[in-house]
C-alpha positions as a Markdown table, in Angstrom:
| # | Residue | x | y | z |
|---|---|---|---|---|
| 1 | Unk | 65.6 | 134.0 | 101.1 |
| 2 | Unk | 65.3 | 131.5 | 98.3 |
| 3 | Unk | 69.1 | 131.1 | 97.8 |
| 4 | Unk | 70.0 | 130.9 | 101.3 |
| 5 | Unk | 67.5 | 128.2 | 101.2 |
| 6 | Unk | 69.4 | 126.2 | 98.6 |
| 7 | Unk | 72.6 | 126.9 | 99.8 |
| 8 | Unk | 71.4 | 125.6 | 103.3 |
| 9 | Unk | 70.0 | 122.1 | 101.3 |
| 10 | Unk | 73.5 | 122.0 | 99.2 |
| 11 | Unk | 75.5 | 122.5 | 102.4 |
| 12 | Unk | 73.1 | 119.7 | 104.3 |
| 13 | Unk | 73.7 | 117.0 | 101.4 |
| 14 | Unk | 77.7 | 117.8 | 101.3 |
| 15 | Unk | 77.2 | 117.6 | 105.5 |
| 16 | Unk | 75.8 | 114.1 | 104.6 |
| 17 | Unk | 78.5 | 112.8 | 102.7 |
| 18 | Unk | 81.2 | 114.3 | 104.3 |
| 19 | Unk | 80.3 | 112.1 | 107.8 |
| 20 | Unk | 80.0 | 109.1 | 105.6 |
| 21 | Unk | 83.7 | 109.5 | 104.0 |
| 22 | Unk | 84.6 | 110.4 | 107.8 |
| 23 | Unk | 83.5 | 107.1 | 109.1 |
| 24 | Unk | 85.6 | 105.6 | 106.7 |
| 25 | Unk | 88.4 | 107.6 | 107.2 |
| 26 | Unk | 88.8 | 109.4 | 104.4 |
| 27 | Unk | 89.3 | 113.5 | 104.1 |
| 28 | Unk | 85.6 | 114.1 | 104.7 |
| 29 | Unk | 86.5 | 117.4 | 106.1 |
| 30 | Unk | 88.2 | 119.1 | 102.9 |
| 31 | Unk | 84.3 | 118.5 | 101.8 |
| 32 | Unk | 82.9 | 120.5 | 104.6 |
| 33 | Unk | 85.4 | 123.6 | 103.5 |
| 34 | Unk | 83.8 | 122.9 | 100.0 |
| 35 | Unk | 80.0 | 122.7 | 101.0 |
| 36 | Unk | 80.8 | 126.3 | 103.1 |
| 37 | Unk | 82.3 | 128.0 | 100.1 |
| 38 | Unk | 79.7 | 126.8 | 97.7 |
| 39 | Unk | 77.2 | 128.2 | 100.1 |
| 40 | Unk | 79.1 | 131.5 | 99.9 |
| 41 | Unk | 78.7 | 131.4 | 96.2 |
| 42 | Unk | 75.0 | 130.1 | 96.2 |
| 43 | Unk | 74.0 | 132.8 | 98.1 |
| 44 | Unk | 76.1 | 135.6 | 97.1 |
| 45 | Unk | 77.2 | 136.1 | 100.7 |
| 46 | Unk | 80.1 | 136.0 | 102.9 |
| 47 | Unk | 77.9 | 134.5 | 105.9 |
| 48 | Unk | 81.2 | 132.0 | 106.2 |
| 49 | Unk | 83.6 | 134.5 | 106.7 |
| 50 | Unk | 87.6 | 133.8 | 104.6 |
| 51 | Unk | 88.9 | 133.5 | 108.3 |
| 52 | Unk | 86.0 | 130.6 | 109.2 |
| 53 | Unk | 87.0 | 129.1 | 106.0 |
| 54 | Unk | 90.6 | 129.4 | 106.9 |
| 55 | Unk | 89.4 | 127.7 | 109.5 |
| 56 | Unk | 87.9 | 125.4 | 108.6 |
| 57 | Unk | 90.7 | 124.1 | 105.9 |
| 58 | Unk | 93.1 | 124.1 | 109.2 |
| 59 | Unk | 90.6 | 121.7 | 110.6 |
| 60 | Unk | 90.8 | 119.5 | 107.6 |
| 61 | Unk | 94.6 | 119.6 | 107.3 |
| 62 | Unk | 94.8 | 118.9 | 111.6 |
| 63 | Unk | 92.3 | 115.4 | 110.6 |
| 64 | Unk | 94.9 | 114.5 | 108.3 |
| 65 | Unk | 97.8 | 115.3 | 110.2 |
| 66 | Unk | 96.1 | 113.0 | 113.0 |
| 67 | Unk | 95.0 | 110.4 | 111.1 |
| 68 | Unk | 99.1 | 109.9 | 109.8 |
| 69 | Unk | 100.1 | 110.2 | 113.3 |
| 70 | Unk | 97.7 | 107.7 | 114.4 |
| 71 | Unk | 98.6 | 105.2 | 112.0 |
| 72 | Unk | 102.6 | 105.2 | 112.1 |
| 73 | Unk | 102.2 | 105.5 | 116.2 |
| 74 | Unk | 100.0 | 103.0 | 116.3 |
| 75 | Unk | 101.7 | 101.1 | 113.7 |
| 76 | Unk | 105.3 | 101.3 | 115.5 |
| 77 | Unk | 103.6 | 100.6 | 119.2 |
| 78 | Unk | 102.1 | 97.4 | 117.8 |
| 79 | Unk | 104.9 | 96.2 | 115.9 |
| 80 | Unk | 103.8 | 96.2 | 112.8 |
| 81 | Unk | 105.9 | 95.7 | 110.1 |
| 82 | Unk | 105.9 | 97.8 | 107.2 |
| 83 | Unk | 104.3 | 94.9 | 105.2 |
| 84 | Unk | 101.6 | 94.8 | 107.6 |
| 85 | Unk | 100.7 | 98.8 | 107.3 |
| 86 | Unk | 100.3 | 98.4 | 103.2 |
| 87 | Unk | 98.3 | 95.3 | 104.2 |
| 88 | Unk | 96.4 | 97.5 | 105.8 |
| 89 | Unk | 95.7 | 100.4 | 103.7 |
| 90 | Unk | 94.8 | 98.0 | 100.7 |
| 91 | Unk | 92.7 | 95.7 | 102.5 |
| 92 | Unk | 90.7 | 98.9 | 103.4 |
| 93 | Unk | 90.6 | 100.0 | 99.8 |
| 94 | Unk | 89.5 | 96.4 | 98.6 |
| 95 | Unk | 87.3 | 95.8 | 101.4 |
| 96 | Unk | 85.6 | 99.3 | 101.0 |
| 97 | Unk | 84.9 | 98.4 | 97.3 |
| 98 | Unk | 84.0 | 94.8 | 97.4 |
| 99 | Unk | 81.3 | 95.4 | 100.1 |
| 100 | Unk | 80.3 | 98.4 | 98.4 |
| 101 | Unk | 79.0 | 96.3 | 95.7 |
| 102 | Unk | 77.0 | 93.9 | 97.4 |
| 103 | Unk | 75.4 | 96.5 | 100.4 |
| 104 | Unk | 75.8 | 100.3 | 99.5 |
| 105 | Unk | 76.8 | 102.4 | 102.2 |
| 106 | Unk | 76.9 | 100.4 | 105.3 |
| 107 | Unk | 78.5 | 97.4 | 103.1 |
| 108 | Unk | 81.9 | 100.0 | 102.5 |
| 109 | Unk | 81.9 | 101.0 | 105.9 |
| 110 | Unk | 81.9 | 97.4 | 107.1 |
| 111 | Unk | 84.6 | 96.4 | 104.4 |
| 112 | Unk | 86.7 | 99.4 | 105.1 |
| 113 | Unk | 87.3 | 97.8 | 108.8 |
| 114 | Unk | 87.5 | 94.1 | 107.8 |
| 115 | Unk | 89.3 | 94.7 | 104.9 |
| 116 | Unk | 91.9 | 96.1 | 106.8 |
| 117 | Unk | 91.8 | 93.8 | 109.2 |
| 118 | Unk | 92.2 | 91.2 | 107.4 |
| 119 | Unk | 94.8 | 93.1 | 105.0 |
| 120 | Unk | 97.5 | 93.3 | 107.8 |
| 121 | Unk | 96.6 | 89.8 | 108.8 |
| 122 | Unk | 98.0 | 88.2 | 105.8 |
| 123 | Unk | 100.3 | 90.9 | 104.6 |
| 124 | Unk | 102.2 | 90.3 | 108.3 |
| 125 | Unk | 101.8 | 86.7 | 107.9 |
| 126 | Unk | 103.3 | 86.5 | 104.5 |
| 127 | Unk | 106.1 | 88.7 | 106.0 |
| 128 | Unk | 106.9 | 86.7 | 109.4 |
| 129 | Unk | 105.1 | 83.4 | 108.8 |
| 130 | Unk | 103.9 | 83.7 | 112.8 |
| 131 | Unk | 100.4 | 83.5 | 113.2 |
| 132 | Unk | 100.4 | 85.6 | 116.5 |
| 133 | Unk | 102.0 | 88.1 | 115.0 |
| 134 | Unk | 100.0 | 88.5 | 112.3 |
| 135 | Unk | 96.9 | 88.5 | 114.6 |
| 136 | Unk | 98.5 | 91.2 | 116.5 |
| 137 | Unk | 99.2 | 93.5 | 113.3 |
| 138 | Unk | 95.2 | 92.8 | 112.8 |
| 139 | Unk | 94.3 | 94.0 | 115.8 |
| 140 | Unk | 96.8 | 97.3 | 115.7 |
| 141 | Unk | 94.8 | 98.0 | 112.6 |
| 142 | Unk | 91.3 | 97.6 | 114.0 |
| 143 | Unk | 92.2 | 100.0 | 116.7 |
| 144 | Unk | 94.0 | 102.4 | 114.6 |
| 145 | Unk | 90.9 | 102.3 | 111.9 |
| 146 | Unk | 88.4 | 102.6 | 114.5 |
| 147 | Unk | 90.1 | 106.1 | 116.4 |
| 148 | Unk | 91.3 | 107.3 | 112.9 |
| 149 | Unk | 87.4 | 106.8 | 112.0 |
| 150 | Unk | 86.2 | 108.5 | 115.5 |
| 151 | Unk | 88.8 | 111.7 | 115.3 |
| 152 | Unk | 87.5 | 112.6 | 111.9 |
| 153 | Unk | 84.3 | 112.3 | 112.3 |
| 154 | Unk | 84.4 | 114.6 | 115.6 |
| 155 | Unk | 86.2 | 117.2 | 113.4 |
| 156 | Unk | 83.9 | 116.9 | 110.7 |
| 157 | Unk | 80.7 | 117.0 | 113.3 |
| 158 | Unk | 82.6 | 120.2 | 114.9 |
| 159 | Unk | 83.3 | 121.5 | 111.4 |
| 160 | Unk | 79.6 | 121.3 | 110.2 |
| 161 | Unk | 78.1 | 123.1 | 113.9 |
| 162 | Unk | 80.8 | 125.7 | 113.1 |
| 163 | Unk | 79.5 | 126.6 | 109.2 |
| 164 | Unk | 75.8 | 126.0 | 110.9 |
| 165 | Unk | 76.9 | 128.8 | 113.3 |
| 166 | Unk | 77.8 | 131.4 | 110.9 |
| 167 | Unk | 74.8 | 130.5 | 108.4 |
């Protein structure tokens, strides 16, 4: 009883963080396949079965899989360049840890969207030297951040009620 009790507490805390790296689009849901398996090994069970776990990694790889999808889709149907898509993945990075320094938590969430924003901004600007452009390439990457953001954390939030099950 004891162990299933910490296994249940380590599972919660990985739970915790893996929504927070899914709201910034990162692979929060490889963490969820490790926060079920280290439950398995806490407790000395198999209450996550190898085909839940399975899975579960299928999950993670699909959020991935998505999240490429939606940003060279969403990318090509906003007419972004290829300057403005590495505009926008480091703006996110900086962004992320700029505003992580001044306001844990919230502060990298917030600079993971603006920092892309504003990465694709200037990285399109630089490129065409049009303004509207530019703005245009911001906006595709708001969008794109924002549903990249909202599909993970759905599979995430699906992934956690799925290990919660089996527990």
């Amino acid at each position: 009883m004891a162990l299933e009790l910490v296994g249940l507490i380590v599972f919660i805390i990985i739970a915790a963080l893996a929504v927070f790296l899914a709201l910034l689009g990162l692979p929060g849901a490889f963490v969820i396949v490790l926060g079920a398996l280290l439950y398995d090994l806490i407790t000395w069970s198999l209450a996550v079965s190898w085909k839940m776990l399975a899975i579960l990694a299928a999950l993670a790889v699909l959020a991935e899989v998505l999240e490429a999808f939606v940003m060279v889709f969403g990318a090509k149907l906003g007419g972004v360049s290829k300057h403005g898509t590495f505009g926008t993945v480091a703006g996110a990075i900086i962004g992320g840890l700029l505003l992580s320094a001044l306001l844990p938590l919230i502060g990298t969430i917030i600079g993971v969207f603006v920092g892309a924003v504003l990465g694709a901004f200037f990285a399109e600007f630089a490129h065409t030297h049009h303004p509207g452009k530019a703005w245009k390439a911001a906006l595709t990457a708001l969008i794109g951040r924002g549903l990249v953001s909202v599909v993970k954390l759905v599979i995430v939030v699906g992934q956690i009620a799925l290990v919660l099950t089996a527990i």
